[in-house]
C-alpha positions as CSV (number, residue, x, y, z in Angstrom):
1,X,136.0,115.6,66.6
2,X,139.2,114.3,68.1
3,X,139.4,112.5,71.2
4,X,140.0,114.9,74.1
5,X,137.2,116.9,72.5
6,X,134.6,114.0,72.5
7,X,136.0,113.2,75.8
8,X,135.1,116.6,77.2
9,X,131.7,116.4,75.4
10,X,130.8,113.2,77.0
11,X,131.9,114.5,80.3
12,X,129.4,117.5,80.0
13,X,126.4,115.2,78.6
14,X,126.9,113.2,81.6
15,X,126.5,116.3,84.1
16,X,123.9,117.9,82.2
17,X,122.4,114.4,83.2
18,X,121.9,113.6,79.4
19,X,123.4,109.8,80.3
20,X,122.1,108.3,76.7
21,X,124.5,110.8,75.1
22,X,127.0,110.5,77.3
23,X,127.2,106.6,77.1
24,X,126.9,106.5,73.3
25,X,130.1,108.9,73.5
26,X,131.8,107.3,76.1
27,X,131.1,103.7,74.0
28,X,132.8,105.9,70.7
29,X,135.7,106.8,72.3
30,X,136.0,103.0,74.0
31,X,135.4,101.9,70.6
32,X,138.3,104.0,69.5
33,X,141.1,103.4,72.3
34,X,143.6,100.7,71.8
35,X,145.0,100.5,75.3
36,X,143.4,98.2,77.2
37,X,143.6,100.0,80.6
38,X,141.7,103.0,78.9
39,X,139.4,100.6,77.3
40,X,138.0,99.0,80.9
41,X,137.7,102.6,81.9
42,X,135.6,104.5,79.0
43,X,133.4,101.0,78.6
44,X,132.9,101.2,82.8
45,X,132.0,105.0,82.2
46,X,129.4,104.0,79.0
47,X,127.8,100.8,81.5
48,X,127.2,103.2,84.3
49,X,125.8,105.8,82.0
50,X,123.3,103.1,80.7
51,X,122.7,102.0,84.0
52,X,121.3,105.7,84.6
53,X,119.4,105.3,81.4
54,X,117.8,102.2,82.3
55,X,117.5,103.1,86.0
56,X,115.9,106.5,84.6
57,X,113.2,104.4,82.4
58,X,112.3,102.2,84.4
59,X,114.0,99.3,82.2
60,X,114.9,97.0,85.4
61,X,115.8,94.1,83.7
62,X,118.0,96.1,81.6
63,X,119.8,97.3,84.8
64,X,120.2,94.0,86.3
65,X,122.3,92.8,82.9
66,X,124.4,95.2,83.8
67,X,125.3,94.0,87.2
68,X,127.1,91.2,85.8
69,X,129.7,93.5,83.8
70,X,129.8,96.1,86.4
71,X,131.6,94.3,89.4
72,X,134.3,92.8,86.9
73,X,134.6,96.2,85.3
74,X,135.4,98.0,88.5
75,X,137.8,95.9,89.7
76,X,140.8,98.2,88.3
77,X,138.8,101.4,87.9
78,X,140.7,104.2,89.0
79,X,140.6,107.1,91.4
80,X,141.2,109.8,88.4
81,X,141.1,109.9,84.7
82,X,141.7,112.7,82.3
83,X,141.9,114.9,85.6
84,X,138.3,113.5,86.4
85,X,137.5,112.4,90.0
86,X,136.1,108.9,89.9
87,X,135.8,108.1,93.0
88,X,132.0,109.4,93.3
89,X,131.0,107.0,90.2
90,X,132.7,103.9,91.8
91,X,130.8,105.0,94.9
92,X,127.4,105.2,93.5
93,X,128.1,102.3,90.8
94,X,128.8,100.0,94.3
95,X,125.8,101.1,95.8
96,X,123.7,100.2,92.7
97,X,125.5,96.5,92.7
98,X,124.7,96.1,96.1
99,X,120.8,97.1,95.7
100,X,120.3,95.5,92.1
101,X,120.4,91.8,92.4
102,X,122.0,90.0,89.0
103,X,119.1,87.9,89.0
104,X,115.7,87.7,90.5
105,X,113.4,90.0,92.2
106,X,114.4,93.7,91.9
107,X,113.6,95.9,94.5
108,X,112.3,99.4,94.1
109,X,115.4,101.9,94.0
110,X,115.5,105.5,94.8
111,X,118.4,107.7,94.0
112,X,119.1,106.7,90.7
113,X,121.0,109.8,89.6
114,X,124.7,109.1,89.5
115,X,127.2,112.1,90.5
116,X,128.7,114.3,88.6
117,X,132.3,114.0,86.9
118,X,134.3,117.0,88.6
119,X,137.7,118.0,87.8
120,X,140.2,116.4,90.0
């Protein structure tokens, strides 16, 4: 499967709300990408997609690992990529930093379902 196809699959695993899927294809095509700017985007796309997961489960601690890639992650995430809006995952990925502590006590957290990946 080439890379705009597996792109487009990964983008409808996400909004099916299928996030395992969508990270491990989201982490494939990060795997793939040589440029560095698309890199930080696909791998901030497979970290939020495993933050659903873990979010999802239960897996708390899991969630909290992920808040100390996250912030670093989303410094130069952008508003669009591959004519997807973005701007609804930064929002909720923020909110999620800013409830799940990097360390210690983790509070109960209620809507854990990120948005959807619309067309731009």
């Amino acid at each position: 499967m080439n890379n705009h196809n597996l792109w487009l699959k990964g983008v409808a695993e996400h909004n099916k709300g299928e996030y395992l899927e969508a990270h491990e294809i989201f982490e494939d095509l990060w795997l793939e990408t040589d440029n560095r700017e698309e890199k930080d985007i696909l791998q901030t796309l497979a970290q939020a997609d495993a933050l659903a997961v873990h979010l999802e489960t239960g897996n708390l601690r899991a969630a909290q690992r992920l808040m100390r890639q996250l912030p670093e992650l989303l410094q130069n995430f952008p508003n669009t990529y591959r004519e997807i809006n973005l701007v609804e995952v930064r929002e909720w990925i923020v909110d999620m930093i800013s409830r799940i502590p990097q360390l210690g006590k983790i509070p109960e957290i209620s809507d854990i379902v990120p948005p959807k990946l619309l067309d731009s």
